[in-house]
Every structure is written in structure tokens, then in C-alpha cells.
N, C-alpha and C positions, 0 to 999 in steps of 0.2 A: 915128675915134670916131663910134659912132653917133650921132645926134639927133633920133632917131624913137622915139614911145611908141606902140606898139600896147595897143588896150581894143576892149571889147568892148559892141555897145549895139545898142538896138531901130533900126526905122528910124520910129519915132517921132521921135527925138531928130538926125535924121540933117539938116543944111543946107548952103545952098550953098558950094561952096570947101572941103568937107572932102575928103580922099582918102581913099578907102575899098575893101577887097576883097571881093567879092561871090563866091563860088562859084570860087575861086582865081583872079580877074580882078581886074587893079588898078585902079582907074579915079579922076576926079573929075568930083564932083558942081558941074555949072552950076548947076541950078536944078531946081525944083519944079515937073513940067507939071502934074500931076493928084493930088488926091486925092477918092477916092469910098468913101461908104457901101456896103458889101455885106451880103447875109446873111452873108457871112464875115469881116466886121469888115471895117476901116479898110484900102482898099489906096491904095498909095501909087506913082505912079509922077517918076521923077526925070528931066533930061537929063545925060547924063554926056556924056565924050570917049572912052568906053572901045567898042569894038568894035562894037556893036548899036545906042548913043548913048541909050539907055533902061536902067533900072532899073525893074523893075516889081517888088512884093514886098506881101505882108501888113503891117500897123503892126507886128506883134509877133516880126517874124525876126527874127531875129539877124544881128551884121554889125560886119567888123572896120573899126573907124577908125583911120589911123595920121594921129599928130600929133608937130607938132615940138615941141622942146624948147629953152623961149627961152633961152638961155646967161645971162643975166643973174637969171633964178627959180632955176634947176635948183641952184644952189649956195648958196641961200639957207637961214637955218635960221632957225624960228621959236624959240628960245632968243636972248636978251642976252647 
């Protein structure tokens, strides 16, 4: 059974302890080394465990986050 939801989001939204795929690289996010104003918006760079140990990227890329799926929500219905 799987218990991974893949979605898709900015790296605006992106924090530490998510796992995330970057350019068909799986990696997870330590932390937040840098963010800097550019004339081309907002970049944002990250520390990962992934191969290079950085994420560097614009705020407004896109970028797959995979998350787990708490076994105790996932069966839950909002109907009584």
C-alpha cells in the first residue's frame, strides 16, 4: 500500500523536513540557507541531503512535494 500523496506547489510554500523532487532528484529539505531579493523575484536557496546539498530556485518554480498519509485522517469522512 502506498502512503505517499504527491502535489504540486511553489517553492514559496516549500519548509524544512518536506521531501521533495526537484528536476527528477529526490531529496529532503534541512533548512533555509538564503533568501534574496532579485531583479528576478524572490530566490530562494535551501540545504538538502540530495547530491549537490543545495536547492537554489526562483519563489515561483514549481516542485513536486511528496507527503505521507497519516493512516488515522486518510479514512476519515466528514459526514455523521
Amino acid at each position: 500500500m502506498n502512503n505517499t500523496h504527491e502535489y504540486r506547489t511553489t517553492l514559496h510554500h516549500v519548509k524544512a523536513g518536506m521531501q521533495v523532487i526537484y528536476h527528477g532528484e529526490m531529496m529532503k529539505i534541512i533548512g533555509l540557507k538564503e533568501k534574496k531579493l532579485t531583479n528576478k523575484g524572490l530566490i530562494y536557496q535551501f540545504y538538502t541531503d540530495g547530491e549537490n546539498g543545495t536547492l537554489t530556485g526562483n519563489g515561483g518554480n514549481k516542485i513536486t512535494v511528496l507527503e505521507k498519509i497519516d493512516d488515522l485522517h486518510k479514512n476519515k469522512s466528514g459526514y455523521v
